[in-house]
C-alpha positions in Angstrom: 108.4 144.2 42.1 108.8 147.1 39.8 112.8 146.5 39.8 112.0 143.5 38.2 109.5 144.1 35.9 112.3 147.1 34.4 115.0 144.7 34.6 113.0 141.8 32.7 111.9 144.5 30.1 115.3 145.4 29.7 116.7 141.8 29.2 113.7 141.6 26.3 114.2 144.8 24.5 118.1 144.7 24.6 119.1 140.9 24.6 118.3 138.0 22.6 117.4 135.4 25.7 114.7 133.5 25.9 112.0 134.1 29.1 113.8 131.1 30.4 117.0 133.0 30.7 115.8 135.8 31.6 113.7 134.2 34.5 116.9 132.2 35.4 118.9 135.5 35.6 116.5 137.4 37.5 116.2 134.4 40.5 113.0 132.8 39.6 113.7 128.9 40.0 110.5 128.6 37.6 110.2 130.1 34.0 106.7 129.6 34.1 106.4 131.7 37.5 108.0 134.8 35.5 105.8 134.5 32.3 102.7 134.6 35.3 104.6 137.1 37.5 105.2 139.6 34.2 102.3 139.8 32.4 100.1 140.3 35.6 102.4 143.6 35.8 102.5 144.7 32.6 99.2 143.1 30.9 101.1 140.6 28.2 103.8 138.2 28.3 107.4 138.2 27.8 107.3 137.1 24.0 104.3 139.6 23.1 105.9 142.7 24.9 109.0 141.6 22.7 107.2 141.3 19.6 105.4 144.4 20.1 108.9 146.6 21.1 111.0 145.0 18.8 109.7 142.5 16.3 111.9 140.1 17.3 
């Protein structure tokens, strides 16, 4: 779980893909699953933590 929360934080503060690549590149068959799966770990979704790192 926590390998995948670093590696989806590192797709969004170093790459420019959407959730939906990055849930696609990370194994999840279902964007929507990720979104859910990463902001129960880290309290805010994929687009807010990348806002909020990079403001982007």
């Amino acid at each position: 779980q926590s390998r995948i929360t670093t590696e989806a934080k590192r797709h969004l503060y170093f790459t420019e893909a959407s959730a939906k690549e990055i849930a696609y590149r990370l194994g999840f068959s279902n964007p929507a699953h990720f979104s859910s799966f990463f902001k129960k770990c880290t309290g805010k979704s994929p687009s807010f933590f990348r806002k909020q790192n990079i403001g982007f």
